[in-house]
C-alpha beads as a LAMMPS data file, in Angstrom:
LAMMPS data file: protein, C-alpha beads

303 atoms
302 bonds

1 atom types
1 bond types

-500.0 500.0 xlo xhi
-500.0 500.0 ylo yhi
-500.0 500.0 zlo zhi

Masses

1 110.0

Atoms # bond

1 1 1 0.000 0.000 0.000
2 1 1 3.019 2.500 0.386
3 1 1 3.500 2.374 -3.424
4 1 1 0.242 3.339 -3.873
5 1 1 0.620 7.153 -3.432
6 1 1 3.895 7.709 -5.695
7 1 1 2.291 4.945 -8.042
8 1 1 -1.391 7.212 -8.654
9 1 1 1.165 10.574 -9.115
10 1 1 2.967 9.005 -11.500
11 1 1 0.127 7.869 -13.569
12 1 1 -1.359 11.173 -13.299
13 1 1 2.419 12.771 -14.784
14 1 1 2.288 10.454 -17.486
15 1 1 -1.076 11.445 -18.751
16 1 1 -0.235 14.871 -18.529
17 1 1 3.198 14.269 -20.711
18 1 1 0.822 12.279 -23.169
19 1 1 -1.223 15.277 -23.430
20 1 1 2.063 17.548 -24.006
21 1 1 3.378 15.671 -26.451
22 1 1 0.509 15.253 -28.719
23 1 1 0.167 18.807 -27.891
24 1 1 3.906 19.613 -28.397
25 1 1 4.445 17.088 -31.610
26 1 1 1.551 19.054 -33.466
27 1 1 3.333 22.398 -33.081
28 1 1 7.065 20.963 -33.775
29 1 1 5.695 19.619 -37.315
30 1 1 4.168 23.432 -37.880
31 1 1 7.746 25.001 -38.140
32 1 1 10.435 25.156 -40.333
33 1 1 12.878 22.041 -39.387
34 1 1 16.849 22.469 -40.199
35 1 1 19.805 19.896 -40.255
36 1 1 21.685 21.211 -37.223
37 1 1 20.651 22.414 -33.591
38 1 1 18.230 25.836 -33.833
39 1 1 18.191 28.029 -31.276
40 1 1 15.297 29.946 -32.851
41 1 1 13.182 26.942 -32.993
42 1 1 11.966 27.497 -29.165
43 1 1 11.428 31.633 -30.433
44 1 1 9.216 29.880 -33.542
45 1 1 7.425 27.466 -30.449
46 1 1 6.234 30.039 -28.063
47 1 1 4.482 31.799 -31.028
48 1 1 1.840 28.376 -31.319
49 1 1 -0.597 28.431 -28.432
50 1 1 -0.667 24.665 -28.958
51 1 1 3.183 24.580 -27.611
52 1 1 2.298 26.814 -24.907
53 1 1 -0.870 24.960 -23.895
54 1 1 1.515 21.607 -24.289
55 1 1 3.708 23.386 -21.633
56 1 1 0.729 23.554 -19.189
57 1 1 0.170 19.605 -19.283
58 1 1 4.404 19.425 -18.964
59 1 1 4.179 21.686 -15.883
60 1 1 0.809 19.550 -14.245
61 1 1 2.761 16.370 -15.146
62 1 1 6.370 17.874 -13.499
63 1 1 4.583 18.423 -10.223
64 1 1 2.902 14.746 -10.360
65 1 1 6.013 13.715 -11.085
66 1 1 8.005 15.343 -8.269
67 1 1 5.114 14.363 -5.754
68 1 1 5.459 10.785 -6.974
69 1 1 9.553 10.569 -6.998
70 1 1 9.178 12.318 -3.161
71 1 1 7.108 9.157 -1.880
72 1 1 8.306 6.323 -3.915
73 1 1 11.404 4.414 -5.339
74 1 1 13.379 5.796 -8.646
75 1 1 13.241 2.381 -9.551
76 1 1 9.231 2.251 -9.326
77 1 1 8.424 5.781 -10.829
78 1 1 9.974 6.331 -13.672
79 1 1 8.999 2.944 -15.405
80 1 1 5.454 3.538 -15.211
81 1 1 6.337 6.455 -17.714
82 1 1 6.593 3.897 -20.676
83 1 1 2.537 4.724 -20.369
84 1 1 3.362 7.515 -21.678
85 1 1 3.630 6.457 -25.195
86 1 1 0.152 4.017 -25.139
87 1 1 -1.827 7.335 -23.320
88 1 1 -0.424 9.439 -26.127
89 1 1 -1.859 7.583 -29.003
90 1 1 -5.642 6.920 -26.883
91 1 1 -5.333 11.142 -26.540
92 1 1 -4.568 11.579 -29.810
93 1 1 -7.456 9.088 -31.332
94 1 1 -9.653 11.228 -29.258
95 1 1 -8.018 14.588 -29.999
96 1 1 -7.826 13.657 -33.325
97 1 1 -11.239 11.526 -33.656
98 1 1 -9.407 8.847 -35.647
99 1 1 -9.834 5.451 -34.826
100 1 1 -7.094 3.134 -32.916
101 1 1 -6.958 0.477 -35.036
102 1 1 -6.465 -3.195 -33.471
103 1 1 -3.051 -3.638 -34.046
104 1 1 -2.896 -0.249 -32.244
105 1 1 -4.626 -2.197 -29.054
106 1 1 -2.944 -4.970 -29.398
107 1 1 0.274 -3.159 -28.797
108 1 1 -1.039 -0.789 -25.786
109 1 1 -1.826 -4.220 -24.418
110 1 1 1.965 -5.371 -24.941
111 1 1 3.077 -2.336 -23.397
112 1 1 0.636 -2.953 -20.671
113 1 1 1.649 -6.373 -19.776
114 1 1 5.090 -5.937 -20.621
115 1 1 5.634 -3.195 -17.772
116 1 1 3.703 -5.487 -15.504
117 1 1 5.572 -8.340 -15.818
118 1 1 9.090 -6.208 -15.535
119 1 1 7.900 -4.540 -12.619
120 1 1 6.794 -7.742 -10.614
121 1 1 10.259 -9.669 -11.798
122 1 1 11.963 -6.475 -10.318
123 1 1 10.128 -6.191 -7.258
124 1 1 12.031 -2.631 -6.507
125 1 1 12.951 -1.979 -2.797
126 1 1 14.340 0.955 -1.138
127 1 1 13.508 5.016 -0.966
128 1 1 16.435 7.031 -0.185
129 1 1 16.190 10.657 0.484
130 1 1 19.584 11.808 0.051
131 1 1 22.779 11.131 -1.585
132 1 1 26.209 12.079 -1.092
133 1 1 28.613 13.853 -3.768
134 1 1 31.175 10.867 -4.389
135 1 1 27.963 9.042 -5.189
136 1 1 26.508 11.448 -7.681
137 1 1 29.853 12.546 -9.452
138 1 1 30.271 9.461 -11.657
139 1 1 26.318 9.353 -12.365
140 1 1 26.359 13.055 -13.539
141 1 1 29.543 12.546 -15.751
142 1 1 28.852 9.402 -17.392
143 1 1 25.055 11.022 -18.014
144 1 1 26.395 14.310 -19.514
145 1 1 29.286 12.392 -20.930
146 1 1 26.751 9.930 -23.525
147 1 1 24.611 12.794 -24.299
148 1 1 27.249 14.925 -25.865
149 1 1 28.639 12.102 -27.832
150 1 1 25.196 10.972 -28.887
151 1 1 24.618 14.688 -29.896
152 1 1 27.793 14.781 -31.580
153 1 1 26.705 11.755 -33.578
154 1 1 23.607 13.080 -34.504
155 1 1 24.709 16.275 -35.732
156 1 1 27.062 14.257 -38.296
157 1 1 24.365 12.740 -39.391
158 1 1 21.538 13.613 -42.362
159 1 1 17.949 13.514 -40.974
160 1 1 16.680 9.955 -40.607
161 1 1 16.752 6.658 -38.276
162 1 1 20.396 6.818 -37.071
163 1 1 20.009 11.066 -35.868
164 1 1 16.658 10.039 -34.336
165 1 1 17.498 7.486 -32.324
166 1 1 20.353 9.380 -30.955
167 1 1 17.987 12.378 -30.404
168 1 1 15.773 9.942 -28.520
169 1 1 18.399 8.644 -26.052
170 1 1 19.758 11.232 -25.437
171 1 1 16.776 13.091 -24.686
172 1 1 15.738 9.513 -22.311
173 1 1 19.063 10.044 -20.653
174 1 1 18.086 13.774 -20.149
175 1 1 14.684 12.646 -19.074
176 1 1 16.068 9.896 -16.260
177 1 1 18.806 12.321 -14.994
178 1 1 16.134 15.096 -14.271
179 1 1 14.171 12.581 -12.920
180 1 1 17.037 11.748 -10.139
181 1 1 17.732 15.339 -9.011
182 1 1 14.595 16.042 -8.793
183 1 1 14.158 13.012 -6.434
184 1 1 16.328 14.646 -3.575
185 1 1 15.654 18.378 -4.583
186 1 1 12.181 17.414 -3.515
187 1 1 13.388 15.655 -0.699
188 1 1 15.379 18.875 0.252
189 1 1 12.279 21.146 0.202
190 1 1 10.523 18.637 1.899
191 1 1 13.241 18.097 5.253
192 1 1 14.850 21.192 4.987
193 1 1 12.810 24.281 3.816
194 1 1 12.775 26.579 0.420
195 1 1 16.100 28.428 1.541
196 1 1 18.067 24.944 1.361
197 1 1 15.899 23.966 -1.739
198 1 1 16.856 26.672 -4.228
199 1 1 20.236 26.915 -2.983
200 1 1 21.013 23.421 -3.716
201 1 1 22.823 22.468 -6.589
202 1 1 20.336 19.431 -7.151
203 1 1 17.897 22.001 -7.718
204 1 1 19.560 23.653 -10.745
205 1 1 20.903 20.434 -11.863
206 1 1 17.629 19.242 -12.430
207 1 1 16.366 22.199 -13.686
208 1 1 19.109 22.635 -16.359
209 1 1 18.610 18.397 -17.456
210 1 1 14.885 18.873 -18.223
211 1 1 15.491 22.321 -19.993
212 1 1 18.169 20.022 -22.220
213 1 1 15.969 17.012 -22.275
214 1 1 13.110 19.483 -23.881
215 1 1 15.058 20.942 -26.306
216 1 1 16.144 17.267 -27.642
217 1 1 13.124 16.010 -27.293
218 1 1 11.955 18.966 -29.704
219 1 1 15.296 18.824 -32.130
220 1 1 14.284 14.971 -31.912
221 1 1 10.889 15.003 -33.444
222 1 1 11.964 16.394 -36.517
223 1 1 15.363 14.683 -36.991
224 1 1 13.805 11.982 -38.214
225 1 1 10.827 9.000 -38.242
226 1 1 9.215 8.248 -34.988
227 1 1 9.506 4.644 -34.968
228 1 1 13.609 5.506 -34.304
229 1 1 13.255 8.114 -31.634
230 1 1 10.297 7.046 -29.435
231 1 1 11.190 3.553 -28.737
232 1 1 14.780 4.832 -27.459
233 1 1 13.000 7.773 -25.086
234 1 1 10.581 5.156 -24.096
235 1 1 12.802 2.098 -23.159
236 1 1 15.756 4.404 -22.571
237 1 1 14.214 6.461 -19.862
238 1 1 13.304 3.578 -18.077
239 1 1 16.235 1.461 -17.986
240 1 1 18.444 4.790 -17.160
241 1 1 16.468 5.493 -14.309
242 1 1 16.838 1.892 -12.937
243 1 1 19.914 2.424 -13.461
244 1 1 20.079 5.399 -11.529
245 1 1 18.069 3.916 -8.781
246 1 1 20.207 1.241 -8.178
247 1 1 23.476 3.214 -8.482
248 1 1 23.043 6.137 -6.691
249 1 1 19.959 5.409 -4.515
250 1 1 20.897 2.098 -3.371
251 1 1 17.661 0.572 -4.497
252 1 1 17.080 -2.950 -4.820
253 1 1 15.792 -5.049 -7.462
254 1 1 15.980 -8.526 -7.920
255 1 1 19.096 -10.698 -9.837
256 1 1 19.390 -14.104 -10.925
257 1 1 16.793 -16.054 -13.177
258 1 1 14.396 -13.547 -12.260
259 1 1 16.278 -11.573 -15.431
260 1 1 14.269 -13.494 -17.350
261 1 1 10.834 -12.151 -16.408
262 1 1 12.658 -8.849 -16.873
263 1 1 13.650 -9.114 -19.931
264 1 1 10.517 -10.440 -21.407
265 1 1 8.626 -7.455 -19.584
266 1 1 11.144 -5.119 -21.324
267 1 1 10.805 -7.031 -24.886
268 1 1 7.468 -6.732 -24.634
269 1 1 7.399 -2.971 -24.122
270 1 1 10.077 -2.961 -26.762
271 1 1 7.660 -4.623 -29.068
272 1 1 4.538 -2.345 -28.617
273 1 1 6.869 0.551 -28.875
274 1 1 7.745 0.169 -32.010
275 1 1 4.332 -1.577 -33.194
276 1 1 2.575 1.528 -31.761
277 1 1 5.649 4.296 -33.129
278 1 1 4.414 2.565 -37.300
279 1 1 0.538 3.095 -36.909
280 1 1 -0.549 5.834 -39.201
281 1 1 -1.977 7.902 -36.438
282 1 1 1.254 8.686 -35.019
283 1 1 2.599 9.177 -38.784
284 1 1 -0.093 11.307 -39.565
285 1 1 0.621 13.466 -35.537
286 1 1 4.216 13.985 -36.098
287 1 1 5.450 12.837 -39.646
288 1 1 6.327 15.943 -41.663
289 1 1 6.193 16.439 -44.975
290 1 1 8.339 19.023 -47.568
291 1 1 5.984 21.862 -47.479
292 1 1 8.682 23.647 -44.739
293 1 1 7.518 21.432 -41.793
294 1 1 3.964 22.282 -41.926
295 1 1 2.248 18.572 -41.760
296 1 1 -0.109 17.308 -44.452
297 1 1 -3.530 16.889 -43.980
298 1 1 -4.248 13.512 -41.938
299 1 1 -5.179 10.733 -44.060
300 1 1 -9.043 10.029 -43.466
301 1 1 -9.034 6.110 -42.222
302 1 1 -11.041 3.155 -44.620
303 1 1 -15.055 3.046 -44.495

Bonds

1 1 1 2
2 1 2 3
3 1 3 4
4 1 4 5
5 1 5 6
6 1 6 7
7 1 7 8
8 1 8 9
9 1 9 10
10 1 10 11
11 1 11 12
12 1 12 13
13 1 13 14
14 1 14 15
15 1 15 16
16 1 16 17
17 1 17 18
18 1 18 19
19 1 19 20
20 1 20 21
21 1 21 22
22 1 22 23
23 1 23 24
24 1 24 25
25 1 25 26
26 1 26 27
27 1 27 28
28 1 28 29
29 1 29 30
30 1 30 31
31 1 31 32
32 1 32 33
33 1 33 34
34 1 34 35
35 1 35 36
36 1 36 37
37 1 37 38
38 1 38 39
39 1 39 40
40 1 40 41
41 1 41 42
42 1 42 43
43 1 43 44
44 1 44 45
45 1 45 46
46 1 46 47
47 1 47 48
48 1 48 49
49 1 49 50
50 1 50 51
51 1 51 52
52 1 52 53
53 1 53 54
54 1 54 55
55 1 55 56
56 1 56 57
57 1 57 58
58 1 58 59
59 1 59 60
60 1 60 61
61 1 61 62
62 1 62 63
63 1 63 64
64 1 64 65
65 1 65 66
66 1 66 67
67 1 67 68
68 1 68 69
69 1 69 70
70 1 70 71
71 1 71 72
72 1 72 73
73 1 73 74
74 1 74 75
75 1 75 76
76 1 76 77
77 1 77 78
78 1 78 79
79 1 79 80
80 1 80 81
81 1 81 82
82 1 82 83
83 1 83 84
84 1 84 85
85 1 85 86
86 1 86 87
87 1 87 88
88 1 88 89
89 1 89 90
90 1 90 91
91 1 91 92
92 1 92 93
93 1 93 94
94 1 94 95
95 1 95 96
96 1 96 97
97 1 97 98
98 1 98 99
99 1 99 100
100 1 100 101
101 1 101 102
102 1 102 103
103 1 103 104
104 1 104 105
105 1 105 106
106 1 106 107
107 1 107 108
108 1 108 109
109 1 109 110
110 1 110 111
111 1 111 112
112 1 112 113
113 1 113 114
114 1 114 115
115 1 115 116
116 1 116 117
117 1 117 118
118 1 118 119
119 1 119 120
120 1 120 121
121 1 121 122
122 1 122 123
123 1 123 124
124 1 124 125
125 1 125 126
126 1 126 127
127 1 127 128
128 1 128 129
129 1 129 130
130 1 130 131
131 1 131 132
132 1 132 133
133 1 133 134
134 1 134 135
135 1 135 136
136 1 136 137
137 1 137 138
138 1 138 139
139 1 139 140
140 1 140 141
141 1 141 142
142 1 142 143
143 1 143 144
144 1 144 145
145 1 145 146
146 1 146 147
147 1 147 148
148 1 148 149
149 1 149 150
150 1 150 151
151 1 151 152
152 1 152 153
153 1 153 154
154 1 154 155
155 1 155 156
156 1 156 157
157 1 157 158
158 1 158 159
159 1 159 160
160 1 160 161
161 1 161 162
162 1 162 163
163 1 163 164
164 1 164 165
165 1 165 166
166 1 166 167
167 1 167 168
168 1 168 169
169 1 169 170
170 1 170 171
171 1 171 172
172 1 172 173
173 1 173 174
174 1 174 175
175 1 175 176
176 1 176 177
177 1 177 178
178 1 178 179
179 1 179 180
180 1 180 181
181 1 181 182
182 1 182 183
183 1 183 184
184 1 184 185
185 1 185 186
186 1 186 187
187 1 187 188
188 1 188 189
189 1 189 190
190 1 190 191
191 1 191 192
192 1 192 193
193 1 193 194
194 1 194 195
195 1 195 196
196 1 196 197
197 1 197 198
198 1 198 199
199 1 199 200
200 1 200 201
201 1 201 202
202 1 202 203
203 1 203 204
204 1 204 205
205 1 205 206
206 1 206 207
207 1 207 208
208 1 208 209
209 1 209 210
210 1 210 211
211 1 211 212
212 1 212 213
213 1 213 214
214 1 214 215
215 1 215 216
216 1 216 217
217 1 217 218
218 1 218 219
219 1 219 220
220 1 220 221
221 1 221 222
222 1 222 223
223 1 223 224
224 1 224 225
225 1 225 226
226 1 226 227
227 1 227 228
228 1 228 229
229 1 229 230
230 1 230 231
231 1 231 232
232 1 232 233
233 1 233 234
234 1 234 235
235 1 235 236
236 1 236 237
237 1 237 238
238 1 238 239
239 1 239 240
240 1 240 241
241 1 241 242
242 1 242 243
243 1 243 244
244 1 244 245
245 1 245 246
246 1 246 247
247 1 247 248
248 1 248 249
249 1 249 250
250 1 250 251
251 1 251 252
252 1 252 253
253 1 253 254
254 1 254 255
255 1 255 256
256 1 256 257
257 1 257 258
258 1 258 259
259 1 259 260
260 1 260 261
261 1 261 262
262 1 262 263
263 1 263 264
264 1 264 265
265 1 265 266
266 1 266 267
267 1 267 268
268 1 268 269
269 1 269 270
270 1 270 271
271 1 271 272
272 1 272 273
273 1 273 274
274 1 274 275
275 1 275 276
276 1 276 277
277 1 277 278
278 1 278 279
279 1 279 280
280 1 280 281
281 1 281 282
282 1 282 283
283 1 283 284
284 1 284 285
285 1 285 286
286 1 286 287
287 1 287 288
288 1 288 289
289 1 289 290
290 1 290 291
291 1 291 292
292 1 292 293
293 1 293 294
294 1 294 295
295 1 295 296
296 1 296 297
297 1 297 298
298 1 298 299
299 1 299 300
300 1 300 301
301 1 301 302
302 1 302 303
């Protein structure tokens, strides 16, 4: 029953990020899109009150979020955000009035089961409040460390599947770093007051990772087809964060044969992931098309 709290917050963040995102992904594919990094594509963003009303639902689903990482387990919270992806393409069918085809189901039910079965195999344990430096020093640099080289990659590369996919984990590696400074800046707030809160470094860590893991996520949407960046932000934000929560929170999950539960739990969200990234209502959200990023009319589905 103690994971009940953090577990109904986090649920609640990830419907607001599915809201953003559809939100978000409709006003990315309105602007011009470039081959490098473009500082004026955030200028071009606050211009579209569909961006700004997507920063609303990011805002709800940052303080679900931070009320959900202050009362549970890393290793709990952040995986439930692979419902993310499923609760985006349900809003958008509704947003959108288009109808979820079966397949579409079929793979919300994969992603469904999938994180069920991980979670139960993992059986995460733990909730520590606060970490020490020497603990967080090699977590910060190898973080930082992978998402300039997988930005460095990217920008060598044309728009299409490879630049995506680095886009995407990098911006999951963004995502799952915020994620863990915002677990003991909350903490902070919570033990020792506002004054100690916002002049922690945790606090401005965090701060500065989901600033950087927004402006990949946005440089990510147009560098190339879905079905290469989602699946990485999706699977790569949770196994970062377990990561995270095992290496720098202490938290326990279990070893041995009970890897293979986990890794069919994780296949299995791997599968609907990229089943649900090829349906043509996500192609039709975010897919642009050569009329300078403005998207084509969505295709009206079969009688």
């Amino acid at each position: 029953m103690y994971l009940l709290v953090p577990v109904v917050f986090a649920l609640a963040a990830a419907l607001s990020n599915a809201i953003a995102t559809v939100l978000q992904r409709k006003a990315a594919t309105s602007v011009p899109s470039s081959q490098g990094f473009r500082a004026g594509l955030m200028l071009d963003l606050l211009r579209r009150p569909v961006w700004l009303a997507g920063i609303i639902a990011v805002i709800v689903a940052g303080v679900c979020q931070a009320l959900a990482l202050n009362t549970g387990p890393l290793t709990v919270v952040q995986p439930l955000f692979v419902l993310e992806l499923p609760l985006t393409l349900i809003v958008a069918s509704l947003l959108m009035r288009r109808h979820l085809a079966r397949g579409g189901w079929i793979a919300v039910v994969c992603v469904v089961v999938g994180l069920g079965v991980a979670l139960a195999a993992l059986a995460p344990t733990g909730n520590r409040t606060h970490v020490p430096l020497d603990r967080w020093l090699p977590a910060l640099i190898g973080c930082v460390g992978a998402v300039v080289v997988l930005s460095a990659v990217a920008l060598r590369r044309p728009e299409g599947r490879v630049r995506a996919a680095c886009l995407g984990t990098a911006t999951a590696i963004s995502f799952a770093l915020t994620a863990a400074l915002m677990k003991e800046a909350t903490h902070i707030l919570d033990d020792q007051g506002a004054v100690a809160f916002f002049t922690a470094w945790q606090t401005y860590g965090f701060a500065a990772a989901g600033a950087g893991a927004l402006f990949l996520l946005q440089n990510a949407m147009q560098a190339g087809p879905l079905v290469a960046s989602q699946p990485a932000i999706t699977l790569g934000d949770a196994m970062v964060s377990l990561a995270l929560g095992v290496v720098v929170y202490e938290e326990h999950v279990r070893s041995g044969w009970w890897l293979l539960p986990q890794l069919l739990g994780f296949a299995l969200i791997g599968l609907g992931a990229v089943t649900l990234a090829r349906i043509p209502l996500t192609q039709s959200l975010v897919a642009p098309d050569d009329t300078g990023g403005v998207p084509a009319p969505a295709a009206q589905p079969p009688p």
